[in-house]
N, C-alpha and C positions, 0 to 999 in steps of 0.2 A: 435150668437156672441154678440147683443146688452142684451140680458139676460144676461148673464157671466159678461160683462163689468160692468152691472147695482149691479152686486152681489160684485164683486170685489169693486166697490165704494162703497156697502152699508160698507160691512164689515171695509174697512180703516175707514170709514166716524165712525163708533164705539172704533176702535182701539183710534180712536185719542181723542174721546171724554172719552173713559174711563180711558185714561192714564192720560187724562189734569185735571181728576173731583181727579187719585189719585194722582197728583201733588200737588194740593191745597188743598187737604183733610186734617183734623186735622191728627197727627199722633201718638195717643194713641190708641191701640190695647184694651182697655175693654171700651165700650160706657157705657154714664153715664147717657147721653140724649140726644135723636134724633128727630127731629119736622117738616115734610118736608112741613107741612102746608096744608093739603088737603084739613082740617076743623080748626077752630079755639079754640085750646087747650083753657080749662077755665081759665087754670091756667094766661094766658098772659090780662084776662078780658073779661068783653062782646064786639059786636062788635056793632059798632058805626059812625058815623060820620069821623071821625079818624082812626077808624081800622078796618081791614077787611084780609077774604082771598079769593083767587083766584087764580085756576090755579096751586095751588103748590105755593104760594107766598102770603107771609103775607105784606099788603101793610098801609100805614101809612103816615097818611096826619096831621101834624099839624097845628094849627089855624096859621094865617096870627101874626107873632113876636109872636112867642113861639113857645116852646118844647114841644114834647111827650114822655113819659118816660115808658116803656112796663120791668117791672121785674115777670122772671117765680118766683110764690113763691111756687112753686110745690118741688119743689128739692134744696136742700145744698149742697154747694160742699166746698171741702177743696180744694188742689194743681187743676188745670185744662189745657187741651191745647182742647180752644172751636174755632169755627169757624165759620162764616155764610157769604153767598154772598149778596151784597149788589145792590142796580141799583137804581139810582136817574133817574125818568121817566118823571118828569117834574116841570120846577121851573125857577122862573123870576131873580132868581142871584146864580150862580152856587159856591159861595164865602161861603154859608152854608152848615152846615155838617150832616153826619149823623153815625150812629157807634153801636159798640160791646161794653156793660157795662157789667163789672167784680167786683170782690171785694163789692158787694151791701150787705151793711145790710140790706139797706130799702130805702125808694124814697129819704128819706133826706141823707144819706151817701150811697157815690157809684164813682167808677173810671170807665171811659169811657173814647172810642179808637175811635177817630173820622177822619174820610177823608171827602175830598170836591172833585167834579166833576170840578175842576181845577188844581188839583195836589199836597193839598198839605193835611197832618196828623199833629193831635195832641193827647197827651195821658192829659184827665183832672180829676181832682176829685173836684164833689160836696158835700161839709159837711159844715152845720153850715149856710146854705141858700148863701153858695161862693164860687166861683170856681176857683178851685187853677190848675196851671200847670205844674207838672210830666214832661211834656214833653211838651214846647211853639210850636207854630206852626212851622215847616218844610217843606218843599217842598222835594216828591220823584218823579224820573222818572219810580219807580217801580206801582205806580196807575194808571190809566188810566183814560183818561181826557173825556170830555164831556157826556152828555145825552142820556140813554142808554144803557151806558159801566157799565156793571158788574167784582169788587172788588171782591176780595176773603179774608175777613180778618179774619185771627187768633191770640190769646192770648195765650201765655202759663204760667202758674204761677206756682213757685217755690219757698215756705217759701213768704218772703218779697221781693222777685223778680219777674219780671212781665217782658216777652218777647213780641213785637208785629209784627206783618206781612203783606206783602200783596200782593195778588200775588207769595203765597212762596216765596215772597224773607224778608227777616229778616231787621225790621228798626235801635230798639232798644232798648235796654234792663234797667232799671230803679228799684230803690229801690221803697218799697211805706211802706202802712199800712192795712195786710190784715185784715175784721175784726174777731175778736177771736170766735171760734166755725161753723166756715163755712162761704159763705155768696152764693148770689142768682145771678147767669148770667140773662143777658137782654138787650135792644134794644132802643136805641134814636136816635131822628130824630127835626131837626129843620125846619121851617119857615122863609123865611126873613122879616125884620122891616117892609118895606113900599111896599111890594107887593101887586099885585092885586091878586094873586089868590095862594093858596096851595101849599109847596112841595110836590110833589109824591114819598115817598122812599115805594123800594120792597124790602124784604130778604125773602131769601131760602134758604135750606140743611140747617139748623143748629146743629150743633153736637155738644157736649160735651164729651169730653175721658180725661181717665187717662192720663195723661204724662209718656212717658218711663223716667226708672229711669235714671238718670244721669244730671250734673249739669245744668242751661240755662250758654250758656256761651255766651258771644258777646263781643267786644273789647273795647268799654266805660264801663265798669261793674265795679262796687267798691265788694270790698267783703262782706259775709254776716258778719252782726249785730257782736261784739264783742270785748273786749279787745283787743287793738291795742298797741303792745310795739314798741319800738326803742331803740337802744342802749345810743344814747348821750343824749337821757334825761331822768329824774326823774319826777314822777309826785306823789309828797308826798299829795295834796289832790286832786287824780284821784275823781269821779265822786263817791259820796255815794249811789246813788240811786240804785233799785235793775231792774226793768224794763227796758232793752235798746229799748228805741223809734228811736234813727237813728244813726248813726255809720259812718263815711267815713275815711278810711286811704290813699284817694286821689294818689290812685296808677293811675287811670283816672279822667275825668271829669265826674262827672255822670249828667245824662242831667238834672238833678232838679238844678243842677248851670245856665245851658244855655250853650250855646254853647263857644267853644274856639275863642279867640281872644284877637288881641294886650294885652289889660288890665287883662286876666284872661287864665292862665293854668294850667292844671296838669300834674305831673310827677315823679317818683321813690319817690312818696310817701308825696309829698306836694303840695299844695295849690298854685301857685306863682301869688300874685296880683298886677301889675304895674300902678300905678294911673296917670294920665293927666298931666305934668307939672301945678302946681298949684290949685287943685282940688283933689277932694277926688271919691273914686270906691268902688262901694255897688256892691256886689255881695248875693242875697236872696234864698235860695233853697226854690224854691217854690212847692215840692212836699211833704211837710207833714208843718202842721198847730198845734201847741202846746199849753197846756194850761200850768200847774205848771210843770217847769221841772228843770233839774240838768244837765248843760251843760259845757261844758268845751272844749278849745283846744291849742294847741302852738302857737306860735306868736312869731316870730323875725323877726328885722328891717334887710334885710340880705343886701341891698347896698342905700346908703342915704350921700350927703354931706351936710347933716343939721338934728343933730337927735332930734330937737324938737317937730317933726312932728308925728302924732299919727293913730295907727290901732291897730284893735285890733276884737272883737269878736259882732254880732249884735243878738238883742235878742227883742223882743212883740214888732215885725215889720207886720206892714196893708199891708206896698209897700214900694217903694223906697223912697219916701216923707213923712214918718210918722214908726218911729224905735227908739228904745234905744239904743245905745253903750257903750259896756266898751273899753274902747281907752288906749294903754299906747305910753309910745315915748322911743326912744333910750338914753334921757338923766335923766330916774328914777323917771317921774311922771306918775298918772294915771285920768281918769277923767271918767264920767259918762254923755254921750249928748243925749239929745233928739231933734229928730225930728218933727215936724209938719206941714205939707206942705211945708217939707221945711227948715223951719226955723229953728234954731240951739237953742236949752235952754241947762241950765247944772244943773241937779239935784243936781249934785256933781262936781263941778268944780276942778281946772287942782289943783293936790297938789302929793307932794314926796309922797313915800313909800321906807321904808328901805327892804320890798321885791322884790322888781323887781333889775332885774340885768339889769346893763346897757350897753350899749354901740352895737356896731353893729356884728349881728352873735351870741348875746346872743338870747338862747332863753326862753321864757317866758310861764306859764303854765296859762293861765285864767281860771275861773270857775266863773258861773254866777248859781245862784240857787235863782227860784221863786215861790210864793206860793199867790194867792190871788192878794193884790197887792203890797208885801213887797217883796223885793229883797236884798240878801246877796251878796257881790261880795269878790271872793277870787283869790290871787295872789303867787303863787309858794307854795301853801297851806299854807297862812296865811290870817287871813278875815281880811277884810281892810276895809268895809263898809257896813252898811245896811241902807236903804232907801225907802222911800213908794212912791207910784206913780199912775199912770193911765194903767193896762194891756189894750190893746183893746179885746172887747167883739166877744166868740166865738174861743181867741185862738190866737197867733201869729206867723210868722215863724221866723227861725233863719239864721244869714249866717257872713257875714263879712266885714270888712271895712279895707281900709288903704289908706294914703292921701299923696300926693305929695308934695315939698316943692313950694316957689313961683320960683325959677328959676333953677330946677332938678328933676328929677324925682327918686322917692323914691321904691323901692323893696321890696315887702313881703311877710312873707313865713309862711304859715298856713299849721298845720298836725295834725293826731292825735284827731278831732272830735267825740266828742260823747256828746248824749243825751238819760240822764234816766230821767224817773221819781223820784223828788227827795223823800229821805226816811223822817221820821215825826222826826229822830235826827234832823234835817238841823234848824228848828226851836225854838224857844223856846215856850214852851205854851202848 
């Protein structure tokens, strides 16, 4: 009888773990790459101080404040859905992360899916020696918390869309920048600042499979890359450039804006940014980083009792403290501001244009096109000004602005984004 009993438990005892390993398994049916770690593949490096395996688990200790960054450079992949378990084993601040890198050209460009042994995920990318956020930190109740607990995390990618996971359950889905002709899956793990001693991160099972066909769908999702029409307006100088670098027809928020709240929504197809009584609201998509590009988007003042007030399109922005803008207002000027820490300069200060249409609910088409460090700025496809200045080095992002009056609060309505590379007409020379 205690034979039997002992059999009946071994067998549940496997039912349950092989059904929980194909719960969280990737879910592409042709394997691309599989590394369960028994020895330590060359391709991940030699082993060291820092890395090693054991047991089935590749284990990885970074120095005391700082990163280790482990890319197979064995294998290119194009679309993926990869996966690997994760187990933070030991560490004096559980507030550091460790993750699944995706999209790697090389150690200097690469997108990583990081969670902490506190509960909370972020999707970042390193390019240009700076780390930009796709996806800011969040907090899921789908990780599981403290030392010990092993993470199941998957990526799947699709074109310029990237799905993350954990736990089989789905976080969030995000435009990016994959790099062109393949790139290399991999593995990072941090240390914290003033520790006395090493994080301990293990991963195991790592898989990489084909993705089944069909789209990544999730409910923050903007559409892929592309001409974006609307019936009520014209855009006689849409965007010349021939390369579309990022796209949003703001049917959602996609998380490279940040999260929704009072000052910033999306919905049937626009932007809405509600600024502070008295104060002005930067909204940065911090998931792609630009050097010369040809951007463009709408812009109407759609509820304001004072249309002096100006928003409009941000562009070779560091942060929130240091950006250019092209600004107009609902009563038919336009201006050019710069930031610096801060502080407000105007390369091109507040003057008319017999281009912009005025008044509230008009809407307005901007396009900003730069190259080096000269900038052309166009309004309902008429160029209205070129001006030289400071890009900051390595690239800028783009996003938006719109300001408040001093005693009301001002409404505005962005649609229709896009960013190419601009074509070598756009210039003269």
């Amino acid at each position: 009888m205690r034979s039997k009993t002992g059999v009946i438990i071994f067998v549940a005892v496997l039912f349950l773990l092989f059904a929980n390993r194909s719960a969280f398994a990737c879910k592409g049916s042709q394997v691309l790459l599989e590394d369960n770690f028994s020895t330590l593949d060359p391709a991940w490096g030699e082993k060291s101080a820092n890395l090693s395996v054991s047991s089935g688990k590749l284990i990885v200790q970074p120095e005391v404040n700082s990163s280790y960054v482990l890319l197979n450079q064995g294998n290119i992949f194009e679309d993926i859905d990869a996966c690997v378990k994760l187990t933070q084993v030991k560490s004096d601040d559980p507030t550091y992360s460790a993750g699944l890198i995706f999209w790697a050209k090389d150690t200097s460009d690469y997108y990583y899916f990081l969670v902490t042994s506190d509960g909370w995920y972020s999707v970042k990318r390193w390019v240009n020696q700076r780390s930009l956020a796709p996806v800011d930190w969040r907090k899921s109740p789908a990780i599981k918390n403290g030392l010990g607990q092993t993470n199941h995390l998957r990526v799947v990618t699709k074109g310029n869309k990237a799905t993350v996971y954990v736990n089989d359950t789905e976080l969030i889905t995000f435009s990016g920048q994959p790099p062109q002709g393949g790139s290399f899956v991999g593995m990072i793990a941090f240390s914290p600042e003033k520790a006395t001693n090493k994080n301990v991160w293990e991963f195991s099972e790592l898989k990489v499979t084909k993705p089944e066909p069909g789209p990544v769908t999730q409910p923050e999702v903007t559409p892929q890359p592309g001409p974006v029409t609307q019936p009520e307006v014209t855009q006689p100088d849409a965007n010349k450039g021939g390369e579309v670098l990022q796209a949003d027809n703001f049917t959602t928020l996609d998380p490279g804006w940040g999260e929704a709240g009072p000052n910033l929504s999306a919905a049937n197809g626009k932007l809405t940014l509600q600024a502070d009584v008295n104060a002005g609201f930067v909204a940065l998509n911090q998931a792609n980083r630009f050097e010369d590009i040809d951007a463009g988007i709408n812009v109407s003042m759609a509820k304001s009792e004072d249309q002096s007030w100006g928003g409009g399109l941000v562009f070779w922005a560091t942060d929130y403290d240091n950006y250019y803008a092209l600004l107009v207002s609902g009563d038919g000027q336009f201006s050019i501001r710069r930031y610096v820490n801060a502080r407000s300069m105007a390369p091109v200060d507040w003057r008319e244009s017999s281009a912009l249409k005025e008044g509230i609910g008009q809407v307005n088409y901007l396009r900003v096109v730069t190259k080096g460090n000269q900038v052309t700025v166009y309004i309902n496809g008429s160029e209205v000004v070129t001006f030289n200045s400071q890009p900051p080095q390595g690239g800028g992002f783009i996003g938006v602005k719109g300001s408040s009056a001093e005693k009301s609060q001002i409404i505005w309505e962005f649609s229709e984004l896009k960013v190419t590379k601009p074509s070598s007409s756009d210039f003269p020379g």
